[in-house]
C-alpha positions as CSV (number, residue, x, y, z in Angstrom):
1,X,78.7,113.4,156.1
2,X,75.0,111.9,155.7
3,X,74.7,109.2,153.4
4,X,72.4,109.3,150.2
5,X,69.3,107.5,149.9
6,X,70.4,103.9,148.7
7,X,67.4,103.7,146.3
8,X,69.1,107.1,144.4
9,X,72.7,105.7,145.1
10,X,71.5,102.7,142.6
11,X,69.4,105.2,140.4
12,X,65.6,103.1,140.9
13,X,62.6,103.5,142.3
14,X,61.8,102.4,145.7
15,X,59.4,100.1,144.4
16,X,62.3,98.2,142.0
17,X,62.2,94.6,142.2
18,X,64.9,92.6,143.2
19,X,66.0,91.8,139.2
20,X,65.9,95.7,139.0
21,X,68.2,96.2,141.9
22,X,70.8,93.7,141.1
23,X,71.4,95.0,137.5
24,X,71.8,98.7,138.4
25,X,74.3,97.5,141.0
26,X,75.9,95.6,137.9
27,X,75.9,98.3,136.3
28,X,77.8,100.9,139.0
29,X,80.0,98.1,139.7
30,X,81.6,98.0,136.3
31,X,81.6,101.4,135.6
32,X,83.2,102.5,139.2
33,X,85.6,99.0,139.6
34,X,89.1,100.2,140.9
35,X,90.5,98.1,138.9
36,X,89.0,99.8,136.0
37,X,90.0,103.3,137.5
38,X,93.1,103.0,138.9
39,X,94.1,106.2,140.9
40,X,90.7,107.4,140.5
41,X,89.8,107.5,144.4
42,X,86.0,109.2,143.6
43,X,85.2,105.9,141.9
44,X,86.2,103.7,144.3
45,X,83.9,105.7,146.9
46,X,81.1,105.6,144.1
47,X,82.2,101.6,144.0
48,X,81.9,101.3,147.8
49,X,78.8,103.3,148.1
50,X,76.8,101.2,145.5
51,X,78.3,98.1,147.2
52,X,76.9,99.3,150.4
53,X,73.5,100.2,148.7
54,X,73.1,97.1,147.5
55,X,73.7,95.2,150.8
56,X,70.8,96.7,152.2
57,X,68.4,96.5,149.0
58,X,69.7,93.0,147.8
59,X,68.0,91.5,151.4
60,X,64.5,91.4,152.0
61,X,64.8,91.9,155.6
62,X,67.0,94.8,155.5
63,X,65.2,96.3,153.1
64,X,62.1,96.0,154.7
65,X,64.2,97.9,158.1
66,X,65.4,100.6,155.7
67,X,62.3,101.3,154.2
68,X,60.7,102.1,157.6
69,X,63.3,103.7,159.8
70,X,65.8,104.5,156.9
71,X,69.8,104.4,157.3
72,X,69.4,104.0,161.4
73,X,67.7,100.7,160.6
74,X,70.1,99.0,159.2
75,X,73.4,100.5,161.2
76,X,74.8,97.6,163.6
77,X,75.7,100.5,166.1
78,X,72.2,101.3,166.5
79,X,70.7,97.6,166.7
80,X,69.9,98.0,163.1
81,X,69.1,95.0,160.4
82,X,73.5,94.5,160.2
83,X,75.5,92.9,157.7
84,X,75.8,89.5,156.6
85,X,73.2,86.9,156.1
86,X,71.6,85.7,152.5
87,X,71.8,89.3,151.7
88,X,75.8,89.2,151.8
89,X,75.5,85.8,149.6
90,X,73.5,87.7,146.9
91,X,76.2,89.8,146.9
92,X,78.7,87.9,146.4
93,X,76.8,85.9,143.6
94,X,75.9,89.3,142.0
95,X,80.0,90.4,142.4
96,X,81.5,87.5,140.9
97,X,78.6,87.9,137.9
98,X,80.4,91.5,137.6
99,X,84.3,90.0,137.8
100,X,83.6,87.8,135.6
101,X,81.8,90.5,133.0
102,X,84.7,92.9,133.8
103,X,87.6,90.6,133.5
104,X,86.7,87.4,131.7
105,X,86.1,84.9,133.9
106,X,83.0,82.5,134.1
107,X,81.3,83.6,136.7
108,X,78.4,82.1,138.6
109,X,77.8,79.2,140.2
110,X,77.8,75.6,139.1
111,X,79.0,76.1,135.2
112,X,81.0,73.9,133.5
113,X,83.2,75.5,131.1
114,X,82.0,74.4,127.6
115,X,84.4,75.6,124.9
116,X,83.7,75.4,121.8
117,X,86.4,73.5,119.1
118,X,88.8,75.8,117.9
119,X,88.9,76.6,113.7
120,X,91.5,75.2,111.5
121,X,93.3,76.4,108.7
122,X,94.4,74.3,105.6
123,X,96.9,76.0,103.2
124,X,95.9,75.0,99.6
125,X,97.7,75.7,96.9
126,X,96.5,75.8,93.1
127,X,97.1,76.2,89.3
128,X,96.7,79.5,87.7
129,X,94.0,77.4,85.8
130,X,92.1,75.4,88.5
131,X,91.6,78.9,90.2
132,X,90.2,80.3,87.2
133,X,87.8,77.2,86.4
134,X,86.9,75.7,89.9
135,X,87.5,72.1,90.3
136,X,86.9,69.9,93.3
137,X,89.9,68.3,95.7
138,X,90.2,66.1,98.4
139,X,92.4,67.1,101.6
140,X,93.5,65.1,104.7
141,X,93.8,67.2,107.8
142,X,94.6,66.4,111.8
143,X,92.2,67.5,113.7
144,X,91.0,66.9,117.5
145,X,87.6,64.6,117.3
146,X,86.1,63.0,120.3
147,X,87.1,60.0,121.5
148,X,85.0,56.8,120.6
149,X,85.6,54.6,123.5
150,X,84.8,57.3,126.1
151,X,82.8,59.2,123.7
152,X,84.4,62.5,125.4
153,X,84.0,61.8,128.9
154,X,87.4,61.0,129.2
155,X,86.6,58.7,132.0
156,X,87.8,54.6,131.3
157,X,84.7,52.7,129.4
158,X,82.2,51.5,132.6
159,X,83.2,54.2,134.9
160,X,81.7,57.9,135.0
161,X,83.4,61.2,136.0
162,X,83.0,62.1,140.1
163,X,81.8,65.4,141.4
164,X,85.0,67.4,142.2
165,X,85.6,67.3,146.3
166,X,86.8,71.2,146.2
167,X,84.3,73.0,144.6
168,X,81.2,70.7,145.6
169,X,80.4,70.2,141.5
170,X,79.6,74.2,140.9
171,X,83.7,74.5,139.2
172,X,84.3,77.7,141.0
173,X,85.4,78.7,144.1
174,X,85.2,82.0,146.1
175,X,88.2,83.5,147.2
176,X,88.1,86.3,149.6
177,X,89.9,89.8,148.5
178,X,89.4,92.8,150.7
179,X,86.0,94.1,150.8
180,X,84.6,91.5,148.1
181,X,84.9,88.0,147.6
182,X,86.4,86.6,144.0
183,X,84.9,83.5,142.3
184,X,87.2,81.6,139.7
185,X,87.5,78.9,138.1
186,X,88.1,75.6,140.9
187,X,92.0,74.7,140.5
188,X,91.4,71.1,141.0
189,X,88.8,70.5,138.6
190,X,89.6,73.2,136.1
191,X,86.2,74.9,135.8
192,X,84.4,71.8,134.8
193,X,83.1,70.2,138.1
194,X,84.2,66.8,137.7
195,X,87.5,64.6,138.3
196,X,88.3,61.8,136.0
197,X,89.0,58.9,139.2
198,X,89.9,56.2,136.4
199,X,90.8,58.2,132.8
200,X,90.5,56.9,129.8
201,X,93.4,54.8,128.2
202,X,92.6,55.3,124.8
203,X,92.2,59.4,125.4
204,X,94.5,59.6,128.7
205,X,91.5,61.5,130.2
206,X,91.1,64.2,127.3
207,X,88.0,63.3,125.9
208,X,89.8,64.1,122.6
209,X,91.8,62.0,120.1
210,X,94.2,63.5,117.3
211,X,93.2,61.9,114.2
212,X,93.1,62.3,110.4
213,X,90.3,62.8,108.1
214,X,90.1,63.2,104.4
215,X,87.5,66.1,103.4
216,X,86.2,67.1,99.8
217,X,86.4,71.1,99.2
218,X,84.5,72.0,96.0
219,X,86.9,75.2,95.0
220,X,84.9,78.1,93.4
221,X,86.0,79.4,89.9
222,X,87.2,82.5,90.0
223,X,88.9,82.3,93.4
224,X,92.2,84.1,94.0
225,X,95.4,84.6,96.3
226,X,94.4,84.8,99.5
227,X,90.7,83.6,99.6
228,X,89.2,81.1,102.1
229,X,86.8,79.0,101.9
230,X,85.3,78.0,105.3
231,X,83.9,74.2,106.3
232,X,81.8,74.6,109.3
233,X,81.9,72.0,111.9
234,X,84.9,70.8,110.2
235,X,87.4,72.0,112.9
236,X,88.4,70.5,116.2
237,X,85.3,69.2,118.5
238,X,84.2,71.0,121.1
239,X,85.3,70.3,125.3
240,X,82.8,69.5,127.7
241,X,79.7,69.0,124.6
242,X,81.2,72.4,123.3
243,X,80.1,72.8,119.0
244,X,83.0,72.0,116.7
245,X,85.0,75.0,115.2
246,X,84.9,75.2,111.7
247,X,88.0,74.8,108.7
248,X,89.2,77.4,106.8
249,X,90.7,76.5,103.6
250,X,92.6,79.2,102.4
251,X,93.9,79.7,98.7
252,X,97.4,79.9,97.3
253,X,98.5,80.3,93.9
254,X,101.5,78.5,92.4
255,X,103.2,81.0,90.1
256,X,102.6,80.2,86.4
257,X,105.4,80.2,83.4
258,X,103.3,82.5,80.8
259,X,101.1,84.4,83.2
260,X,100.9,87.0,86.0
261,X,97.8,88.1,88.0
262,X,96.1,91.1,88.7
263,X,92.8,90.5,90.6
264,X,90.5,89.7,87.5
265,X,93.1,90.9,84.9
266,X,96.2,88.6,83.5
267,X,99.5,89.9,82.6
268,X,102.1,88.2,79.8
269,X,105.3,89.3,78.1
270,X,105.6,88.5,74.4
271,X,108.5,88.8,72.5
272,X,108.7,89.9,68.8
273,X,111.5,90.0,66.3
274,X,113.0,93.5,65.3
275,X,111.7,93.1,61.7
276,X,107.9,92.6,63.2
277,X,108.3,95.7,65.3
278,X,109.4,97.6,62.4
279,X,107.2,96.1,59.4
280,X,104.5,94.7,61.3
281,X,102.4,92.1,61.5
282,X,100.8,89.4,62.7
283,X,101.4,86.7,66.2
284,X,99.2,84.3,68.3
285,X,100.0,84.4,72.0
286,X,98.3,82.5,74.6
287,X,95.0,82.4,76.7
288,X,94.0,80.5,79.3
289,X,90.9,79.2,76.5
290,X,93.9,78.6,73.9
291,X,95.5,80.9,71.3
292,X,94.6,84.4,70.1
293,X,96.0,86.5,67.2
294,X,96.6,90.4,67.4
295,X,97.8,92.6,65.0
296,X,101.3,94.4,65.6
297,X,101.2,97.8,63.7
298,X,104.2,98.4,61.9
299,X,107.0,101.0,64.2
300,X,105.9,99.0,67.7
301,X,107.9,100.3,70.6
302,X,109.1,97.7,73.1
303,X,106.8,98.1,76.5
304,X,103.5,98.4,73.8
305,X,100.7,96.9,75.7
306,X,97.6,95.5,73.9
307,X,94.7,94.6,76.0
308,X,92.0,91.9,75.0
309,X,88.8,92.2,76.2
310,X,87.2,89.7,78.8
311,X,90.4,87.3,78.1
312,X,90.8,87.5,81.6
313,X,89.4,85.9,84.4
314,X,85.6,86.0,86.0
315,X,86.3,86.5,90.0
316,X,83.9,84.6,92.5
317,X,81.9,88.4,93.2
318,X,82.5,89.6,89.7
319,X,79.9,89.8,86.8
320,X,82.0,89.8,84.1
321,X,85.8,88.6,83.5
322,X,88.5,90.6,83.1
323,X,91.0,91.9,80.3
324,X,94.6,90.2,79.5
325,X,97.3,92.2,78.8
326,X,99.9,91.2,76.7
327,X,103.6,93.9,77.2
328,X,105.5,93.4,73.5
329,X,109.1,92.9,74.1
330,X,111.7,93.8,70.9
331,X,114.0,91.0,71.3
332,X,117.7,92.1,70.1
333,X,118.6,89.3,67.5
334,X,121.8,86.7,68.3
335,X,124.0,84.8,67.0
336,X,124.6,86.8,63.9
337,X,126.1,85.9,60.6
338,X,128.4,88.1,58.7
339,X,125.9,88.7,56.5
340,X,123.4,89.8,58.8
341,X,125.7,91.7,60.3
342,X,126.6,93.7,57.3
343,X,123.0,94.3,56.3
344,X,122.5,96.2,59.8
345,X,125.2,98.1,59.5
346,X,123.8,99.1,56.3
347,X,120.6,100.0,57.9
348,X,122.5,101.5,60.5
349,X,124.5,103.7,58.3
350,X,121.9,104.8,56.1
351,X,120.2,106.3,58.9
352,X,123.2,108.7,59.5
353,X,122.1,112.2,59.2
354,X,117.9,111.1,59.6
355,X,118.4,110.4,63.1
356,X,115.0,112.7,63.6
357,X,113.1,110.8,61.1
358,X,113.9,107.3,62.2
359,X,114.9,107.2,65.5
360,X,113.4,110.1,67.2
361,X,113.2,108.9,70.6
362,X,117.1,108.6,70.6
363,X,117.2,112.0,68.6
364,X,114.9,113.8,71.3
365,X,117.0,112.2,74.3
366,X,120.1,113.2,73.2
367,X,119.1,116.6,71.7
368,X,117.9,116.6,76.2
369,X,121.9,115.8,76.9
370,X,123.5,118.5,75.0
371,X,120.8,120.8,76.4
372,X,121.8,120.1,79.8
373,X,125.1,120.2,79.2
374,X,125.6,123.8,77.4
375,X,126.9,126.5,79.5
């Protein structure tokens, strides 16, 4: 079978300059990678042919021979241009550029691997109140700073880090694989280029110390369960001159005796006697800006809900605060005297036979039972 013009294998002109070249061949590369299509064999001959195509086009010498006598200019068997050469080492530079997009790795030559610090999270837990106002607190955290008597070298005080011996400073190494050569991260040196000879005593050759430090985290009002607030640069230091990572400070509310919360909303339970619920009146429940009267109307249900406006609380993204929502409970009395006890069942009995007019809710209910019960 006769090959295809390497200049329309890669998809450029034949006037493409070298930059041009190498990223089309990127860009086959990743898209054709057997690794990426396993059990796809026309993509490993699409991955073999732009491989091929940019063997020839990579070198200047070979591409110069294919240019004038075409694919008999560059075939060995014919005394052509051959393999090998800088052109080969472009490709292999260009290759492990393409592993390393593909797969993760670090690829080129002579990088240090610079990470930068990893982020933190604090867990800090507040009062029902401090979330709704704000307030400011102090917090101590560990965290992984650079060490001061190496000052993240991690080479002893007076000495300096070596270039590695096994990777020649450039922290990779090329490893052949089949048809293409691999470059990873040197084993000996870790990516970084450079051997501690004498480590630091103080750091034990990290660079890095574990220590405390005591920070000052203004708390938004309004903030609820869940929320973080995030401290940038307050995290771990970087390795290798990497940027610190940053602290998250994440919000947790301690539950609270009188109150529940809904986002911006507030929930309570408030008891009131029997004779309230029946005759009304008049009670004070709480707020979180002190107490509030309502109004019970007289023949309150137990499970009423009143709702007063903007009693609530103002989230951080909210423009206005929210409602709080006090449940009426009907509290059975206890601890009854005999007095008390004979004026209910007085009530009680002289209810007998106006079940409908005063209790219809138990009247409707069982009127439901013997309904569902008749043949």
């Amino acid at each position: 079978m006769s090959k295809r013009d390497y200049y329309e294998v890669l998809g450029v002109a034949k006037g493409a300059t070298e930059d041009e070249i190498k990223k089309a061949f990127k860009k086959l590369a990743m898209k054709h990678h057997p690794d990426r299509n396993q059990g796809d064999g026309s993509a490993e001959e699409k991955f073999k042919e732009a491989k091929e195509a940019y063997e020839i086009l990579s070198d200047a010498q070979k591409r110069a021979a294919y240019d004038q006598y075409g694919h008999a200019g560059v075939d060995p068997s014919m005394g052509g241009a051959g393999a090998g050469g800088a052109g080969f080492r472009d490709f292999a530079d260009a290759f492990s550029d393409i592993f390393g997009d593909i797969f993760g790795g670090a690829g080129g030559r002579g990088r240090s691997q610079v990470y930068r610090g990893a982020d933190l999270r604090y867990n800090l837990e507040l009062s029902l109140e401090e979330a709704a106002r704000g307030t400011e607190t102090k917090i101590r955290i560990p965290v992984l700073t650079e060490c001061e008597h190496c000052h993240g070298s991690g080479a002893k005080p007076g000495t300096q880090p070596v270039t590695c011996p096994t990777c020649g400073g450039h922290g990779q190494v090329r490893m052949q694989q089949g048809f293409f050569s691999v470059q990873q991260a040197c084993p000996h040196c870790h990516g970084t280029g450079r051997v501690i000879a004498e480590p630091c005593t103080y750091c034990h050759g990290e660079g890095r110390v574990k220590q405390h430090k005591t920070l000052s985290v203004r708390i938004p009002a309004g903030v609820d369960e869940g929320d973080r607030i995030r401290l940038a640069g307050e995290g771990e230091s970087g390795v290798n001159g990497g940027p610190p990572g940053d602290l998250y400070v994440q919000v947790n509310l301690r539950a609270h005796p009188v109150f529940t919360r809904d986002h911006n909303d507030l929930h309570c339970e408030m008891p009131i006697s029997f004779t309230t619920a029946a005759l009304g009146g008049e009670i004070s429940i709480p707020t979180l800006d002190g107490q509030a009267s309502i109004k019970i109307p007289h023949e309150t249900q137990s499970g009423k809900v009143f709702r007063l406006r903007g009693k609530g609380i103002k989230g951080v993204r909210s423009n206005a605060p929210g409602d709080l929502h006090c449940h009426v409970v009907v509290e059975t009395p206890i601890n009854l005297t005999d007095r008390q006890k004979e004026l209910l069942r007085e009530l009680d009995a002289s209810s007998v036979g106006h079940e409908g007019k005063h209790n219809p809710r138990a009247k409707g209910f069982m009127d439901k039972v013997k309904e569902f019960f008749s043949p």
